[in-house]
N, C-alpha and C positions, 0 to 999 in steps of 0.2 A: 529459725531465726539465728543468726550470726550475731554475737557479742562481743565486746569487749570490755573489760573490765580495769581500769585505770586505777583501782585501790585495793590495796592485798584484802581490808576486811572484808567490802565487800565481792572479792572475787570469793572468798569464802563462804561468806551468807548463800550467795548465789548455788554452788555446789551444795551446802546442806538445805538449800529449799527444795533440792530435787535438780537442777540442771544439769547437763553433761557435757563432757567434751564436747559434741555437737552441736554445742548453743553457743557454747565460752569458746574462742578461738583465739583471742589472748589476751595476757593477761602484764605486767611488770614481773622485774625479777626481784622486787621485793614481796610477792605474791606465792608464801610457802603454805599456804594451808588450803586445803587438804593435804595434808604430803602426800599420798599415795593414788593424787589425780595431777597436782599442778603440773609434773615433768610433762606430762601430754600435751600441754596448750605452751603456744607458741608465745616466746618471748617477745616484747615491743619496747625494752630500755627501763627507763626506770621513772619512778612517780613524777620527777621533775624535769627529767631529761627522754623523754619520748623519743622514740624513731619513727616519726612521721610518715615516713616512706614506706616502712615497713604494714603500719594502722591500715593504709590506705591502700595495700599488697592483696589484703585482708580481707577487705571490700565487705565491713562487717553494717548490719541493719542498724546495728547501735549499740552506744557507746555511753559507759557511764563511770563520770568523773568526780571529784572532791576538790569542794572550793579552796580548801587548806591544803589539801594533798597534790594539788595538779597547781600546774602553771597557770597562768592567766593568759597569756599571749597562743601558748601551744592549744588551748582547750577550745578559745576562738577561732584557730586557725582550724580544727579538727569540723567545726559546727559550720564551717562554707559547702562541706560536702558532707557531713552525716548526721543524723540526730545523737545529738548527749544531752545525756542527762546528767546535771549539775546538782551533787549534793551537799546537805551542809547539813551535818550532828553540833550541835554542843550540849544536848543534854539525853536524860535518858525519853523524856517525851517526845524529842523528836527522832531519835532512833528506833521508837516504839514505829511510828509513821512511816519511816526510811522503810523497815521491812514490810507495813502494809502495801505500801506502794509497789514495791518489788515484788507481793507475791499477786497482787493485781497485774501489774505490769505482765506475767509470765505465769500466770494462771497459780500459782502456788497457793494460794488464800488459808490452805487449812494449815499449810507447815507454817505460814509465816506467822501466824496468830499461836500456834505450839509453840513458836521460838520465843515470840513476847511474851506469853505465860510463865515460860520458863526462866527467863530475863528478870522478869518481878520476884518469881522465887528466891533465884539467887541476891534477891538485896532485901529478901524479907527475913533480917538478921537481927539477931539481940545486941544492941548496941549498949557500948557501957555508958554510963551514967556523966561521965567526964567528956569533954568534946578535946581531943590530945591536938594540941597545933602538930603540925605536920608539914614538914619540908621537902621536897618531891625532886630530886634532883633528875636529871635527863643527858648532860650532857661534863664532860669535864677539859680543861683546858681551852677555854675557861669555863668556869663552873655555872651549869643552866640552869633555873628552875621555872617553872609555870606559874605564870597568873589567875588568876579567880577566872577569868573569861572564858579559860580552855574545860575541852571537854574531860581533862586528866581530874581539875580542880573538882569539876562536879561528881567525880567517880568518888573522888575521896570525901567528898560532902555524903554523899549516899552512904555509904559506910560507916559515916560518924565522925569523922575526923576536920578538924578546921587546917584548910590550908594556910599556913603563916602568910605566904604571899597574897593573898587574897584581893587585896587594894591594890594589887599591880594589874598589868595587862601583857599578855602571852605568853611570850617567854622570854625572861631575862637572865642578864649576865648579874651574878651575885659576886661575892666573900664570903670564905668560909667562916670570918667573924659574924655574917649574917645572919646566920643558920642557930645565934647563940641561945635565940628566944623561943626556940624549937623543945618539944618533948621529944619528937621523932624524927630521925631524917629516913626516908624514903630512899634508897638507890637505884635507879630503876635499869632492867635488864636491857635495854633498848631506849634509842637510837644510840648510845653509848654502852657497853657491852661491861658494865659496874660488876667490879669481881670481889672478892672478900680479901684482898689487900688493897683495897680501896677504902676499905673500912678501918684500916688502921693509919693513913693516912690524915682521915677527915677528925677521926679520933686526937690527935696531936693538940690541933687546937678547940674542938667541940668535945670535949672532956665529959661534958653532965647530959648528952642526949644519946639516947638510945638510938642504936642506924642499925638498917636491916636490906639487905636484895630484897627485890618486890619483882613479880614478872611483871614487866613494862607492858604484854598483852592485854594484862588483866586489865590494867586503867586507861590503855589508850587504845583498841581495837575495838570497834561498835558491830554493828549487824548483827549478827548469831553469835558470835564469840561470848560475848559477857554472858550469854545462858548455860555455858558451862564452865563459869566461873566461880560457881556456890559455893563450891566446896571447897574453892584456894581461900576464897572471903573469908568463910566461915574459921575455918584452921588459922589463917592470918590475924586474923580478928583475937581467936582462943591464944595463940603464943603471946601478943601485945597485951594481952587483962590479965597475964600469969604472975 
C-alpha cells in the first residue's frame, strides 16, 4: 500500500507502528520525526499548502489528513480521486482511537495498543495538590495563546494545570497585561521558536509569574509521540513543585 501522510504526528505514529518507506511515500516538510527515516520519503509542500500535483505524481492508495492541520478546500479536492482519511484529536480519548484505527487500518494492532499503554503511563503522574493557572503562549508578534477547546488546553489539564484561557476558544490574540492572573506562563518551543530572551521580555511587565520553555511537542503532537513524553512530564512537573 502507498501512503501518504499529511500530519508530521502522525506520519510518525505511522513509522513507529512499524511502516516503511514502502508504505509512506510522502509526507509534508513539516514531517521531521523519525529523523533518521523522514529524508527517504518524498516531500509534498507543506500542511496548509500542498502540491497537489505532486500527491497525485504519487498515485498513493491513501491518504490521511487533519481537520485542523490540512485545508479544507485542498483535502476535498484530494478526495475526488483518492481515499483520506480525515482526523480529528482533541483529547486524549480520542487519540487513544486515532492509533487503534491506524493499527487496524495497517495491521499494526499489537504496537498500536503498546503505544496507548504507554500514552497512559506517561500521564499517570503525581499531580500537586494546587491546580497552577497556566498561560500557554504559541506565538508572538502578536502574542498567541490557546483556548480551552484545543487539544494543547487538554494536555495541560492532564497534567494538572488550569489553563487561564479556558473560557476562550482556539487561539487568540492576548496582552501581555493578560497573562497578570497567571501563576505560569508557558512558552512554547513551536509554532514560534520562544528562546530565553523572550523570557526577559515578558518578565518587564508580568513581574510576579513564573515563565518557563516547554517543548511545544510535548503538548501539541498526538499519535505516538506523547508515549514518550513521561519523563519530560514527570521532570517538568518536579522543577514547577520545587
Amino acid at each position: 500500500m502507498r501512503i501518504i501522510s499529511l500530519v508530521p504526528s502522525i506520519t510518525e505514529a505511522l513509522f513507529d507502528l512499524g511502516l516503511t518507506t514502502d508504505e509512506i511515500v510522502g509526507r509534508t516538510k513539516f514531517c521531521i520525526h523519525p529523523k533518521d527515516v523522514v529524508d527517504k520519503v518524498e516531500m509534498i509542500g507543506g500542511t496548509k499548502n500542498l502540491n497537489l500535483d505532486k500527491i497525485k505524481s504519487l498515485k498513493p492508495d491513501f491518504i490521511i489528513a487533519n481537520k485542523e492541520e490540512n485545508t479544507k478546500e485542498q483535502v476535498e479536492e484530494l478526495m475526488k480521486d483518492f481515499k483520506v482519511l480525515v482526523t480529528n484529536v482533541e483529547t486524549l480519548e480520542d487519540n487513544y482511537y486515532l492509533l487503534k484505527q491506524l493499527g487496524h487500518l495497517f495491521g499494526k494492532e499489537e504496537k498500536a495498543q503498546f503505544f496507548n499503554l504507554k500514552t497512559y503511563e506517561a500521564f499517570d503522574i503525581i499531580k500537586s495538590g494546587k491546580r497552577l493557572k497556566v498561560a500557554y503562549l504559541i506565538w508572538k508578534n502578536p502574542y498567541m495563546t490557546v483556548g480551552g477547546d484545543t487539544f494543547i488546553s487538554r494536555i495541560l489539564d492532564e497534567l494538572g494545570f488550569e489553563n487561564l484561557f479556558k473560557n476562550q476558544k482556539r487561539y487568540l490574540e492576548i496582552q501581555l497585561e493578560d497573562l497578570k492572573d497567571a501563576d505560569l506562563i508557558f512558552l512554547s518551543s513551536e509554532p514560534f521558536p520562544f528562546k530565553e530572551k523572550h523570557i526577559d521580555e515578558i518578565k518587564e511587565v508580568c513581574q510576579n509569574q513564573k515563565i518557563r520553555i516547554v517543548d511545544g511537542e510535548a503538548f501539541s503532537w498526538y499519535g505516538t509521540h506523547l508515549a514518550k513524553c513521561g519523563e519530560y512530564y514527570r521532570d517538568l512537573l518536579t522543577k514547577i513543585n520545587q
